[in-house]
C-alpha positions as CSV (number, residue, x, y, z in Angstrom):
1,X,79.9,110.9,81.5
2,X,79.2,110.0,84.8
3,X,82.1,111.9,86.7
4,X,80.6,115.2,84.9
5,X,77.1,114.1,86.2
6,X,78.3,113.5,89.8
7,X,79.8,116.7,90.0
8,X,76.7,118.5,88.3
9,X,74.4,116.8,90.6
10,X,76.7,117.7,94.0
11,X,77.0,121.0,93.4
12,X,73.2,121.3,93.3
13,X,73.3,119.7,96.5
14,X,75.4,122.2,97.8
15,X,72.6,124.8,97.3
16,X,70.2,123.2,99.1
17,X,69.5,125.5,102.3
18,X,69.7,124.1,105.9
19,X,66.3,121.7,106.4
20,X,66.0,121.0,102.8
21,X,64.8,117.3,103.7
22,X,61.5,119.1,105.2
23,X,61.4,122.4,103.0
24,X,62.0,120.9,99.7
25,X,61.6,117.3,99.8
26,X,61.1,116.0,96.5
27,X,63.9,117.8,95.1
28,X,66.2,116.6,97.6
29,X,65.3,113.1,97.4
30,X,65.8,113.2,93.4
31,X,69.8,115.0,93.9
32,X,70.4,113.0,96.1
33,X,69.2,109.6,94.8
34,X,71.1,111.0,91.4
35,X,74.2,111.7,93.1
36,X,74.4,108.1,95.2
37,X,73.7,106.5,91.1
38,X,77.0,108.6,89.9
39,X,78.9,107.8,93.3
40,X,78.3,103.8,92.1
41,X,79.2,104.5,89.0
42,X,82.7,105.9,89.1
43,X,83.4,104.1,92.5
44,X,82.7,106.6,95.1
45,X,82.7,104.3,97.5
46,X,83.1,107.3,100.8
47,X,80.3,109.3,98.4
48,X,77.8,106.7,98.3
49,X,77.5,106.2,102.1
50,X,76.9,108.9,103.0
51,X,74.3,109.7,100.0
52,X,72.4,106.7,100.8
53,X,72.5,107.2,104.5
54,X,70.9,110.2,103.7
55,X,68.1,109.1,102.0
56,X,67.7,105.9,104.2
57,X,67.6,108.4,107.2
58,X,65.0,111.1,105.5
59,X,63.4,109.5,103.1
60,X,59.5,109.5,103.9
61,X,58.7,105.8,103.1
62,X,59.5,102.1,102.1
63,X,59.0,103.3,98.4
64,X,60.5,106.6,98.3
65,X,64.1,104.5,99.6
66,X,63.8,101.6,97.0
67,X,65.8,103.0,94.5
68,X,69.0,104.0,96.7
69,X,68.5,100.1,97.8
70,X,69.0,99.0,94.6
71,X,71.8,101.2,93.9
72,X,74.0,100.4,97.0
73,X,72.9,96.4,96.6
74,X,74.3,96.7,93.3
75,X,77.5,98.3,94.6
76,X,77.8,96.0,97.7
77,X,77.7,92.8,94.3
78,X,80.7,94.0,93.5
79,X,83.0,93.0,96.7
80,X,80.4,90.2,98.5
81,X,77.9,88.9,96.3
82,X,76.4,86.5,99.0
83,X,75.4,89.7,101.1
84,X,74.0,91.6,98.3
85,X,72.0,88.5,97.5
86,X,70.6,88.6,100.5
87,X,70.1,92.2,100.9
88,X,68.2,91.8,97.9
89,X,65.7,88.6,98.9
90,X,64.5,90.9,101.5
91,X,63.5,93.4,99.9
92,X,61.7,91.6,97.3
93,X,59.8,89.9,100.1
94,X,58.8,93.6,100.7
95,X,57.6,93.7,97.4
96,X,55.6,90.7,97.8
97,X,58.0,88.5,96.2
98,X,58.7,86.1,98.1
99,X,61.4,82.8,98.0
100,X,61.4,79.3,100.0
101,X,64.2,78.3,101.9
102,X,65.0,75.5,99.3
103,X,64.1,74.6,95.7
104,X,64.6,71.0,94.7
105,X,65.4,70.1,91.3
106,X,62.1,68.2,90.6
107,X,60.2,72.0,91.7
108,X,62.1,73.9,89.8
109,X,60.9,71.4,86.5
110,X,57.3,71.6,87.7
111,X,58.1,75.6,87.7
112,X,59.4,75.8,84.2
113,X,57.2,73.2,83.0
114,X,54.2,74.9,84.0
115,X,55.8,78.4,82.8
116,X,55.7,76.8,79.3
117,X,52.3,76.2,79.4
118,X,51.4,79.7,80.1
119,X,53.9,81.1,77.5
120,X,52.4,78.6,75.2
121,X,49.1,80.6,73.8
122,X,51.2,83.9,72.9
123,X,53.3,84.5,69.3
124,X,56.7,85.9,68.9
125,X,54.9,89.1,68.2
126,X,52.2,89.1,70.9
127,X,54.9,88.8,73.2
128,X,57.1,91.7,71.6
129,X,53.4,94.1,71.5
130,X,53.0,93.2,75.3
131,X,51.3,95.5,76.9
132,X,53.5,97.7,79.2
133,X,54.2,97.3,83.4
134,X,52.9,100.2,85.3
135,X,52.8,99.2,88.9
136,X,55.5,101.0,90.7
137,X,56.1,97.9,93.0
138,X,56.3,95.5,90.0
139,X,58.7,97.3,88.5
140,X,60.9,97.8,91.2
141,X,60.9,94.1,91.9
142,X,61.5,93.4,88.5
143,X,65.2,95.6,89.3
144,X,65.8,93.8,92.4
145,X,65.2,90.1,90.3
146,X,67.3,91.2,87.4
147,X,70.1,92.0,89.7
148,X,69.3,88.6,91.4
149,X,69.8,86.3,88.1
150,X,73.3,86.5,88.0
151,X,74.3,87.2,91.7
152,X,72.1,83.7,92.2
153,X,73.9,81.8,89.8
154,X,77.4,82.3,91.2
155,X,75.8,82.2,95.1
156,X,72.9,80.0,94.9
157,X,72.2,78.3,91.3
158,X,69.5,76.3,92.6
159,X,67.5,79.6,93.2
160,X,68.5,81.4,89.3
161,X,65.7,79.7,88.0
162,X,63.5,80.9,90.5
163,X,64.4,84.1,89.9
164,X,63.7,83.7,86.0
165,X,60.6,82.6,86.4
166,X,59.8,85.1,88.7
167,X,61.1,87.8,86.1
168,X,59.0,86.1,82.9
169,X,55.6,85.7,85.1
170,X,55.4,89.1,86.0
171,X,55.8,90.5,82.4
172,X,53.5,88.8,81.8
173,X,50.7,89.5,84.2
174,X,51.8,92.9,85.0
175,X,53.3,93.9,81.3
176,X,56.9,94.6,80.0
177,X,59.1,96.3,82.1
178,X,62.3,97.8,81.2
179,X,64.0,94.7,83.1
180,X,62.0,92.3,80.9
181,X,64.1,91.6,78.3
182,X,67.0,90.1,81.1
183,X,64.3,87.7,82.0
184,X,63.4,86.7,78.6
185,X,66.7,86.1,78.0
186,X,67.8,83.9,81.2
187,X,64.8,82.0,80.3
188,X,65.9,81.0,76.9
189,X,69.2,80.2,78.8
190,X,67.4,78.1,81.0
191,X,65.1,75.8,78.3
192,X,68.5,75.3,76.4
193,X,70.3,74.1,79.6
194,X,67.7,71.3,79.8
195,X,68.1,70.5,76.3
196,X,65.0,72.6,74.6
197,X,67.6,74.3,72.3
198,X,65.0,75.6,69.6
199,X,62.9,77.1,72.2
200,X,65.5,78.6,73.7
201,X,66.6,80.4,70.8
202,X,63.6,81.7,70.5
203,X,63.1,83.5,73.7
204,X,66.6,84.5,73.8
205,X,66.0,86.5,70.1
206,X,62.4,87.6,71.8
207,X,64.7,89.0,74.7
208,X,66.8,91.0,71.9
209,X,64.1,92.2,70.1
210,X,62.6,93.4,73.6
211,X,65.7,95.8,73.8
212,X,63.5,98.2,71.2
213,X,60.9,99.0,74.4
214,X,61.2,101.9,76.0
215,X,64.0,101.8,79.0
216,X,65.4,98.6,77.7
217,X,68.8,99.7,76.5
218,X,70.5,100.2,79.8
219,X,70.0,96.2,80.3
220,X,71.3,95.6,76.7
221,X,75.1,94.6,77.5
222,X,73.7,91.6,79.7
223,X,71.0,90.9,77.7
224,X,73.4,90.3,74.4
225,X,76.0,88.3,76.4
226,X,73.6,86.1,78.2
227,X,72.0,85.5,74.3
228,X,75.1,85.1,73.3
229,X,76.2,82.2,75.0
230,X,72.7,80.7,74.1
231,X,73.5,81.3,70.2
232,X,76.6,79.3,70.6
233,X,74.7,76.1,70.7
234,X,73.2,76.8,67.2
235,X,76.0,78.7,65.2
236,X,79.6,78.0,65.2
237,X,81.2,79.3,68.4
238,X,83.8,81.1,66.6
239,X,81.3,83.5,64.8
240,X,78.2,83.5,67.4
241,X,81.3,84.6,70.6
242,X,82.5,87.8,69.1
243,X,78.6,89.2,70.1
244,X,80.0,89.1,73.3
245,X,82.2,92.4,71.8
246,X,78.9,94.4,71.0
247,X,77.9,93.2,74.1
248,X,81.1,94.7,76.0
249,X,79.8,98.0,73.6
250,X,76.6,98.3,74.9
251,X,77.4,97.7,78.6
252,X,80.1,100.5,78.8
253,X,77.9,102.7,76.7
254,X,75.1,102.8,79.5
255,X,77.8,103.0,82.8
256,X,77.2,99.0,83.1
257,X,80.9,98.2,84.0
258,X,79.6,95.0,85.7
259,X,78.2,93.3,82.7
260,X,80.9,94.5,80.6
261,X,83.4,92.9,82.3
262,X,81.5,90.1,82.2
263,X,81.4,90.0,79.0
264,X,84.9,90.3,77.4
265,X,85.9,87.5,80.2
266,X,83.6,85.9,78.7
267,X,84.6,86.2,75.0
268,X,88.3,85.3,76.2
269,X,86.8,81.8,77.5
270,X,85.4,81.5,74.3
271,X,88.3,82.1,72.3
272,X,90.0,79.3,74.4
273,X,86.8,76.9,73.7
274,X,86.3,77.4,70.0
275,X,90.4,76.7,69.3
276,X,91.9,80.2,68.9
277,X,95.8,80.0,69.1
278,X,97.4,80.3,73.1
279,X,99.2,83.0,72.7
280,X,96.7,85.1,70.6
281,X,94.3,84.2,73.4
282,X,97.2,85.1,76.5
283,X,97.3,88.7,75.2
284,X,93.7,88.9,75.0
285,X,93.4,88.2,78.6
286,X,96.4,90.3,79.4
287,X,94.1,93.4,77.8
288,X,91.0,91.9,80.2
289,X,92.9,92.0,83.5
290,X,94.2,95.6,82.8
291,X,90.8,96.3,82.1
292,X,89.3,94.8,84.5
293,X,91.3,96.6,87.5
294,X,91.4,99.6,86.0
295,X,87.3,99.5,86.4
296,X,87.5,97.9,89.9
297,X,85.9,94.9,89.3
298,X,88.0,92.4,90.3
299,X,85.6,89.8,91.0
300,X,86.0,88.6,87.9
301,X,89.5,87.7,88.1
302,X,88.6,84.9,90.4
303,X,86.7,83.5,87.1
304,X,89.6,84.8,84.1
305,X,92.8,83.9,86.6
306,X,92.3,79.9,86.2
307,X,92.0,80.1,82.9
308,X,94.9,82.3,82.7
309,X,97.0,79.5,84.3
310,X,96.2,77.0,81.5
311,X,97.1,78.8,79.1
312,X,100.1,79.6,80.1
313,X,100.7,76.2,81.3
314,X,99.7,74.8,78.2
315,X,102.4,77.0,76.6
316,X,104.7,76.0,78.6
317,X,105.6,78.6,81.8
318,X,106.8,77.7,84.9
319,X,105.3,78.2,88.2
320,X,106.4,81.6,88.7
321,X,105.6,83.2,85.4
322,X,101.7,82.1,86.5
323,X,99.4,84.8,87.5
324,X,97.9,84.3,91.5
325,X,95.0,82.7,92.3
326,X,92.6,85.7,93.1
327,X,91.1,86.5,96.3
328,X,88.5,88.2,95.1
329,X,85.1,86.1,94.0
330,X,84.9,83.3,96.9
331,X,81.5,82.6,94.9
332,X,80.3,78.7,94.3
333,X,81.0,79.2,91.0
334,X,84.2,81.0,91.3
335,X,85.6,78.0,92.9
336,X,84.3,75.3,91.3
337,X,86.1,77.0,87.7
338,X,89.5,77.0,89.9
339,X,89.0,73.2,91.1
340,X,87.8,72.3,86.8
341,X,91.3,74.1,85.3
342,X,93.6,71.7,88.3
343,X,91.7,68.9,86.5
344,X,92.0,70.3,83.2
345,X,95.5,70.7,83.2
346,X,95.8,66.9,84.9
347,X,93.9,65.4,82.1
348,X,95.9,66.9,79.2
349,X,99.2,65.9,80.6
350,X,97.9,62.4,82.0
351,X,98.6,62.9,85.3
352,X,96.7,60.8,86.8
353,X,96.7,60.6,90.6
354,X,96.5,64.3,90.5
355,X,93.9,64.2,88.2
356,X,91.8,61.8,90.3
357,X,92.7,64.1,93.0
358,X,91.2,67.3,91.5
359,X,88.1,65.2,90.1
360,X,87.1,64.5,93.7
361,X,87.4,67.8,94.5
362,X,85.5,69.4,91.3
363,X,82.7,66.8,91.8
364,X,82.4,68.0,95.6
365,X,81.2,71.0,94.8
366,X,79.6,70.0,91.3
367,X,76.0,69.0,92.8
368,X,74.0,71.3,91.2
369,X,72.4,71.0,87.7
370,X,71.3,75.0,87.2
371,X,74.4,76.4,85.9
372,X,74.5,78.7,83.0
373,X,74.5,77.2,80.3
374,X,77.5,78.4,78.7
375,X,79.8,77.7,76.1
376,X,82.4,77.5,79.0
377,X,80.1,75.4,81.3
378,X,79.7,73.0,78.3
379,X,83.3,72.3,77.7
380,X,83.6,71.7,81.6
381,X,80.7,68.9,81.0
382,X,82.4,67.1,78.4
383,X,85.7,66.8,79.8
384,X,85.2,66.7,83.6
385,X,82.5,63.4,81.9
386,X,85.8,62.3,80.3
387,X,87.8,62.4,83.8
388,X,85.3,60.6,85.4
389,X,85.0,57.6,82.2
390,X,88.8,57.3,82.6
391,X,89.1,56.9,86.4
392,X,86.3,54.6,86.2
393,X,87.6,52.4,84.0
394,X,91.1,52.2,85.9
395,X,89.6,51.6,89.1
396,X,87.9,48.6,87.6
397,X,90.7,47.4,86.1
C-alpha cells in the first residue's frame, strides 16, 4: 500500500526539527528518499518535486542523490521517454558507463558475438550460483540500465542491445544484482531476434530462475513478460501469451504499474495474433484502456489505440465509433505500430494505392533491425514482407 506508506513516511517528515539536513542527516535523506519513491508511486507528481529537490539541494554527494535520480527518471519515462533516456545516459557515464554516439549493426554483432563467447564456459547452474554484486556503483548502474532496455527500444533501438550487453557483462564480472535477471532476460530476447531461438530460451528461463535471488522480485513483472514473448517462438502462442497475465500479477504486486501495463497491452496484441475472436478481443482492450488511465499511464495507448482501430474496423465500425489516435507516446516505435495497422487494414481489404501509400510510410521509419522480438513484431514482419512482395510484383507488371 503505497498511499499508506507515503502518508507514514510524511508524517515522519513532519517531525523533523528546523536544520534536520545538518542535525540528522542520514535520517533525513532516508524519509525523504522514501517519501519521493511513494510520491512516484501513486502519482504525486507536485510531491515528488519538491522531495527530490530536496535531496538534490542537501544531499552530501554524487552517491548519496543516485537513488532520487532514478526515481524521478523513472517518473519523467512515463510522459517523455526521450528525456528520461537521456537523463539516464548521463548518469551512467557517471558511473563509468559509458555509450558512443552511434552503434552500427555490424558492432552490435561483434558485441553479442563476442558476449557469447564469454557466456560460453559457464552452466545453467553456475550462472544461477553466481556469485553476488557488491559494488554500490555497479549496482546502481545496473538500475539506471534496466530502466534503459526498454526506454531504448521505443527511443533508440539501435542502442537496446547495448544496453543488454552492458547489463549481462557486469553480472558477470561484478556478480548478480537484483537487476540481473532483466538483463538475462533481454538477452535471450536479443539471440532469438537473430534467429538463435534455443539459446535464447535458455537465457530467458536462466532470467526466471534468477527471480529466486535476493531483491529480484520487484523486477519480476518485466522479467515474465519480456520471457514471455521469447516463449512464444517455442510453444503455441495461445498457451505461452496468457504468462503475460502472471506477469500483469507480479508487476502490480510490487507498485510496477509501468510494466504491468505493459503487459496486459501486450497479452491483448497477442490475443489478436494467435486468432482469438474480434469481439472477445474488443472487450479485452476496452478493460486495458480503463485500466490503463485509471493508472496514468497513457503512453501505452499510443501502442493499444492502433490496434484498437483494426479491430473494430475489421468488425465493421464506421469512422466515428473508432477510438483517437493517442497523443501520448510520440516514441519511434509508437509510430511505426500506427503507420503498420494503416497498412494492415489496406492489405486485408486490397486497397491498394492506399496500401502502397502506407507501405512507403511504414518502411520510412522501419530501418532498424533491433526491435523486440515480439510476437507482435513478428506478425508485422510477415505481412508488411507480404505488402512489399505484392507491390513489387505489380510494379513489374
Amino acid at each position: 500500500d503505497f498511499r499508506a506508506a507515503y502518508d507514514y513516511f510524511d508524517n515522519g517528515i513532519s517531525f523533523l526539527r528546523k536544520g534536520h539536513w545538518q542535525r540528522d542527516y542520514n535520517l533525513s535523506l532516508k524519509l525523504f528518499v522514501a517519501a519521493a519513491e511513494c510520491a512516484m508511486f501513486i502519482g504525486n507528481a507536485v510531491s515528488l518535486r519538491y522531495l527530490s529537490e530536496q535531496v538534490l539541494s542537501f544531499g552530501n554527494s554524487f552517491e548519496d542523490k543516485l537513488e532520487v535520480l532514478y526515481i524521478t527518471i523513472s517518473a519523467l519515462a512515463s510522459v517523455d521517454t526521450h528525456k528520461a533516456t537521456e537523463k539516464a545516459i548521463s548518469i551512467l557515464s557517471k558511473l563509468g558507463e559509458e555509450f558512443s554516439t552511434f552503434y552500427s549493426e555490424s558492432d552490435n554483432i561483434k558485441l553479442i558475438e563476442h558476449t557469447k563467447m564469454m557466456l560460453g564456459k559457464y552452466t545453467d547452474e553456475s550462472l544461477l550460483n553466481h556469485k553476488l554484486m557488491e559494488d554500490p556503483s555497479k549496482i546502481m548502474a545496473m538500475k539506471f540500465l534496466a530502466r534503459l532496455e526498454l526506454m531504448t527500444a521505443y527511443t533508440r533501438p539501435s542502442w537496446q542491445p547495448i544496453v543488454t550487453i552492458k547489463m549481462v557483462r557486469i553480472s558477470i564480472s561484478h556478480g548478480m544484482s537484483p537487476k540481473s535477471p532483466i538483463g538475462f532476460t533481454y538477452y535471450g530476447m536479443l539471440l532469438t531476434k537473430l534467429g538463435d531461438i534455443r539459446d535464447g530460451c535458455r537465457y530467458a528461463k536462466i532470467g526466471r530462475k534468477l527471480l529466486d535471488r535476493p531483491g529480484a522480485k520487484e523486477v519480476a513483472g518485466e522479467v515474465i513478460s519480456i520471457g514471455t514473448s521469447v516463449m512464444c517462438f517455442v510453444e503455441p502462442a495461445q498457451c505461452a501469451n496468457e504468462s503475460h497475465l502472471l506477469a500483469y500479477a507480479a508487476a502490480m504486486s510490487s507498485g510496477d504499474t509501468r510494466n504491468a501495463m505493459m503487459s496486459i497491452v501486450a497479452y491483448g496484441v497477442g490475443l489478436f495474433w494467435a486468432g482469438e475472436k474480434l469481439s472477445v478481443v474488443r472487450e479485452k482492450f476496452a478493460k486495458t484502456r480503463r485500466t490503463i488511465e485509471k493508472q496514468n499511464r497513457l503512453f501505452w495507448l499510443s501502442h493499444q489505440i492502433p490496434m484498437e482501430r483494426t479491430i473494430l474496423i475489421l468488425i465493421g465500425a464506421d469512422e466515428s465509433q473508432l477510438p483517437e489516435q493517442s497523443i501520448h507516446g510520440g516514441t519511434i516505435r509508437s509510430s511505426l505500430t500506427e503507420s503498420f495497422h494503416k497498412l494492415y487494414i489496406s492489405f486485408m481489404f486490397r486497397q491498394y494505392e492506399p496500401m502502397r501509400a502506407s507501405a512507403e510510410d511504414y518502411f520510412s521509419k522501419e530501418d532498424n533491425v533491433w526491435a523486440l522480438s515480439t510476437l507482435a513484431n513478428t506478425a508485422r514482419a510477415f505481412h508488411s514482407g507480404l505488402v512489399a512482395y505484392w507491390v513489387y510484383r505489380k510494379s513489374n507488371d
